[in-house]
N, C-alpha and C positions, 0 to 999 in steps of 0.2 A: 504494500500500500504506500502511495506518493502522493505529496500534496503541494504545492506549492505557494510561498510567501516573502512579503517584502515587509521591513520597515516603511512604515507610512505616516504619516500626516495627520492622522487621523486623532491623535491626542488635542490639537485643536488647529483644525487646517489653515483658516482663516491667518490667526495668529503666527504660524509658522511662517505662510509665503507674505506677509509683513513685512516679519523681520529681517526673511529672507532678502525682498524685494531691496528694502533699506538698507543691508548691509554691501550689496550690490553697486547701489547709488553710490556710498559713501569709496568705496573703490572705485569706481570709476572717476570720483572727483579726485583723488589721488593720482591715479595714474596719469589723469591731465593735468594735474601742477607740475608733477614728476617731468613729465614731456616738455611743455613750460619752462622748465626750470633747466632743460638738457641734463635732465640725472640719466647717468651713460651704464651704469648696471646695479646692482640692486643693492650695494654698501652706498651708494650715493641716493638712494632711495628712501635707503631707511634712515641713513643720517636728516635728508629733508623733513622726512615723516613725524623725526622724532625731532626736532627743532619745537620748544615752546612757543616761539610767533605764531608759527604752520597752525600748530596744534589747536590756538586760543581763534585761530582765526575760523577753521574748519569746525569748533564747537561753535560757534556763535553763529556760521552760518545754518549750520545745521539741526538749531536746538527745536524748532517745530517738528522737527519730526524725529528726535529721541525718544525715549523712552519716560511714559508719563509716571513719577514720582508717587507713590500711594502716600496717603494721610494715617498715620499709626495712630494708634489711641493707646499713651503708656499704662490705661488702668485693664484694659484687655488680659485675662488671664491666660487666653489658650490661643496657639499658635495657629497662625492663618492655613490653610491649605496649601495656598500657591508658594511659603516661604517669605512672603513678604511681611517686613516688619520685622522679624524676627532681631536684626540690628537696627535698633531706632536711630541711630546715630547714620546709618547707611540702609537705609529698608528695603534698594534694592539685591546689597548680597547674596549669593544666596538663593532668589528669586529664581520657579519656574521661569521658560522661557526670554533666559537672559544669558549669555556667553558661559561656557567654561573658563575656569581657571587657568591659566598657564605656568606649569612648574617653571620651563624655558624659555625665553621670545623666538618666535616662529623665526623659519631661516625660508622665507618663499624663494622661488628661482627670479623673480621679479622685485621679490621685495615686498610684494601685496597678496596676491593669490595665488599665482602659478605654483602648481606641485613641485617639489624638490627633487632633483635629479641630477644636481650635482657635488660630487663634493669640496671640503676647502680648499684642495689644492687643482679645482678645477676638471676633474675628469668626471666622467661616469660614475655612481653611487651603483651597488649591486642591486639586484633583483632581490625583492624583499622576499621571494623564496630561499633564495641563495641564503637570507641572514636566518631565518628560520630553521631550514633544515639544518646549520651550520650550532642551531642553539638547541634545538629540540631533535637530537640523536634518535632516530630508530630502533637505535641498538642497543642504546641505553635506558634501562626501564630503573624509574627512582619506586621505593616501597617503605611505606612507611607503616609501622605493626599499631601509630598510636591515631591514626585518622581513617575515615571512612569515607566513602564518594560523598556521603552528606555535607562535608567540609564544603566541597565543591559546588552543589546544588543549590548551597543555604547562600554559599557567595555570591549564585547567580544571581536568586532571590530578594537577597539585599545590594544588588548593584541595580535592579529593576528599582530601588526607593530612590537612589539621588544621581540617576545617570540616563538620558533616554536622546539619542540624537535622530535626527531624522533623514533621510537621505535627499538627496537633489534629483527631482523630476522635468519631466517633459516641460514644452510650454503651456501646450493643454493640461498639464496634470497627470499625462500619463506615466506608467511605470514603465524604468530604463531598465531592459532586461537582456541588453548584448552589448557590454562595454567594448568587447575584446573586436568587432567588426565598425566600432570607431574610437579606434583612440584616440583620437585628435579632439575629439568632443568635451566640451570643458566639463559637464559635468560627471564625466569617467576620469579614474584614474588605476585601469586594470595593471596586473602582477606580470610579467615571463617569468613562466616557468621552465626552468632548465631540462638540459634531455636528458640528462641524468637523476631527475627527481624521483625519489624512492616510492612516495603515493600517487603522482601522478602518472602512471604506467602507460599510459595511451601516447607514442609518440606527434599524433595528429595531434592532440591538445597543448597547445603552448602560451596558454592565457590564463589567469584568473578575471573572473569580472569582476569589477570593482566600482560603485558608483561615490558619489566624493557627500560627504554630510554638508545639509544644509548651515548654512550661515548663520550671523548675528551681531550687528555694531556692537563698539567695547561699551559698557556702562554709562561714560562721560561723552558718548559721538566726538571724541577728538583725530580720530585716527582710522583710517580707511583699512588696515589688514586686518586678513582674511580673519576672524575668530569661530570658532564650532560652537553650534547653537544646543542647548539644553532645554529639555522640556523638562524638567523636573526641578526642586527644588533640590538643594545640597545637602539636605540636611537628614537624620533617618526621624521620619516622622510619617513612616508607615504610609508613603504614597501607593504603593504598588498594594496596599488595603484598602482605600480609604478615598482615593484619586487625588489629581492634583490641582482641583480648582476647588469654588463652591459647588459649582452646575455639578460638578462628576459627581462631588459628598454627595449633592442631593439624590442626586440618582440614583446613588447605593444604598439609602436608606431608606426604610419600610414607614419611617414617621410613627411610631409606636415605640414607645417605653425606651428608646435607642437602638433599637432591633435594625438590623440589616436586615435586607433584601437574600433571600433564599432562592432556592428551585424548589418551585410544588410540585414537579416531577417525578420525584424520586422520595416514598415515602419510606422507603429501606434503608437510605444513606440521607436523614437529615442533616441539615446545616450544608450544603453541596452551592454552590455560587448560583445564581441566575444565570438563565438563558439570555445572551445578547439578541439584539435584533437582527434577521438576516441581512439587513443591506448593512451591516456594517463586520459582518464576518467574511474577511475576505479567503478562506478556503478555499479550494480548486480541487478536488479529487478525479483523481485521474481514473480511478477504478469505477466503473459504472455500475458496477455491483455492489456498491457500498452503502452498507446500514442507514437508512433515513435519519437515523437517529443521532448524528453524528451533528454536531454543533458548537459556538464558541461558547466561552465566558461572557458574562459581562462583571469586571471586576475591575480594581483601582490600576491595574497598570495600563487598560485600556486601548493596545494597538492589534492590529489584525495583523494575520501571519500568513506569508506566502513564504513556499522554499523550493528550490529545487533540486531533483535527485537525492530528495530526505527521506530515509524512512521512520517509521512512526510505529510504537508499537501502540496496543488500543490499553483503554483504561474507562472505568466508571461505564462498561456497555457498549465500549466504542464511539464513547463521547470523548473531542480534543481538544487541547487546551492552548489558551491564545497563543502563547509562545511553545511551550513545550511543559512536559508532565510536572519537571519536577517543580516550577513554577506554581501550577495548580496546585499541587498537595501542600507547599506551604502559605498559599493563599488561604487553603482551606483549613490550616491547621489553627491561623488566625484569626479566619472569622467566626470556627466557634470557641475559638478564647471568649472572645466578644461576645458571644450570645451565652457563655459558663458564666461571664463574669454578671451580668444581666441576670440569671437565673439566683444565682448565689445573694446579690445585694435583696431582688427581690422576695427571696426567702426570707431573709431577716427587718423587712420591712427598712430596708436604708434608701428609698427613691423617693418618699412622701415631700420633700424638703425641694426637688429640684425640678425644675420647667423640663421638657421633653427635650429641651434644646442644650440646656448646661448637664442635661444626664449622660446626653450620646457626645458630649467634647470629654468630660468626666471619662466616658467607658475609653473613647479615642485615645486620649493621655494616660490611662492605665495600660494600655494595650502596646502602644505605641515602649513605654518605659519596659515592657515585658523583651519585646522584641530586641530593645537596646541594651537592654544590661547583658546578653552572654555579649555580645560583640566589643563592649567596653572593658570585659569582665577578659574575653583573648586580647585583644591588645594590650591593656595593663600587664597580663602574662609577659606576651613577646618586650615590652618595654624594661619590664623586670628585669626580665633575664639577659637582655641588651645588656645594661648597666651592671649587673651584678655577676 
């Protein structure tokens, strides 16, 4: 059984090709002062770029169309959805739908956006299979007696809370699904793969496709290069439970006692996520024999799955999950945290005191600190043991 999926847009499309569009604009005014200016290759680019005059000039022209600044309220107890606020001093940090971080400043081949392909000393950078295989040996199997694939799984699962990029599409919106028959296309940036590649055995195939992640101006709109756009917020606050705006919260929730939203489906396997709606599960089964029954989530990580040449093993009936299994099962293992936690308070008569609204932030922020403490709890480990 094959199915195929993309990352998409679909976390909130509108806002995506926004940011997209603007962070577009704000390069291309760059590259025309750059020309302007005779910057002859991309050390004379980025010196420009980074000039404080440039920089104070390019935010001022550009301030109508940054990014609108939210209004914090410092007596607010519970942390907004999208991330915002959370630094009142900076309330965009942080923020769904606002630039990644950069541990290093970008090294473009232009200075702005062109992919890298060369290196310092001016030649050809290798084929990022070449670095791969050269780092992740075949022949080398690491084991370890004190972890389990759940290490892995749970990683995935807590990288779905503060990491979600989006890929760059057609101009109609459509999905780019042959980088390797144009590379020249700005928004590919496919892999060679070498003829001596140990998993890729087919000597016809000498491509990975690769399409390039959507954009996103830096914070301040001072500066035209390229930055990777985030739809999530940074922080672990139980996106990938919970979603990442208000609109998603509300639609995860049943509006009763703090209760989420369930599948009346399945009276065998209570607490099991909601059914999404079909125009928004983008699934493709290639098998035309295949179970009617088969359908997405509707849950806080929220994007539809296309892949190709993936297989899939079946789970819950032959029902599949947005992303993949392991996904689902720790989705699912917290939302009925969430509804134990609900049952318990409400056993002991602890809900009389609180509106519908401060009970389900209440259940969020207990749930939410459940999730965080083992993960705070290994780090502190690994930190320990660093120093000590």
């Amino acid at each position: 059984m094959k199915f195929q999926y993309s990352f998409s847009r679909q976390n909130d499309a509108e806002m995506v090709v926004l940011l997209s569009d603007r962070a577009h604009l704000l390069a291309s005014i760059c590259k025309n002062t750059a020309r302007m200016m005779n910057a002859r290759n991309a050390g004379d680019v980025r010196s420009m770029l980074n000039d404080p005059a440039h920089q104070a000039m390019v935010r001022q022209q550009f301030t109508p169309y940054c990014y609108e600044h939210p209004v914090c309220d410092q007596r607010q107890k519970y942390r907004s959805p999208c991330g915002a606020c959370n630094n009142l001093e900076a309330p965009l940090l942080g923020k769904a739908f606002t630039p990644f971080r950069r541990i290093v400043p970008s090294a473009y081949d232009d200075g702005v956006e062109a992919p890298r392909t060369l290196s310092v000393l001016g030649g050809s950078l290798p084929s990022a299979r070449d670095v791969s295989n050269a780092v992740h040996r075949e022949d080398i199997t690491s084991v370890n007696s004190q972890l389990t694939p759940f290490l892995t799984t749970f990683g995935q699962f807590l990288d779905h809370d503060f990491t979600s990029t989006p890929l760059m599409q057609g101009e109609n919106g459509e999905i780019i699904e042959d980088c390797c028959s144009a590379p020249d296309r700005f928004e590919c940036f496919s892999i060679a793969i070498p003829a001596n590649d140990p998993h890729f055995r087919d000597p016809a195939r000498k491509c990975m496709h690769v399409v390039r992640s959507d954009s996103a101006p830096p914070l301040d709109c001072s500066v035209g290069i390229r930055q990777q756009q985030n739809q999530r917020s940074s922080y672990i606050d139980g996106t990938m439970i919970y979603g990442f705006n208000r609109a998603k919260e509300d639609s995860l929730r049943s509006g009763q006692w703090g209760y989420m939203r369930v599948s009346e489906d399945y009276s065998n396997t209570p607490g099991m996520m909601p059914k999404s709606r079909e125009d928004t599960c983008n699934i493709k089964m290639e098998d035309r024999q295949a179970p009617k029954t088969q359908h997405c989530f509707h849950a806080g990580t929220g994007f539809r799955s296309r892949s190709q040449d993936r297989d899939m093993s079946y789970v819950y009936k032959y029902m599949y999950a947005y992303v993949e299994i392991p996904i689902t099962q720790n989705v699912s293992i917290y939302l009925r945290e969430h509804i134990q936690i609900i049952i318990i308070l409400r056993h002991n008569n602890c809900v009389v005191k609180y509106s519908v609204g401060l009970f389900f932030n209440s259940l969020e922020r207990t749930t939410i600190l459940s999730l965080s403490f083992p993960v705070f709890l290994v780090l502190l480990s690994l930190i320990l043991m660093i120093m000590f």
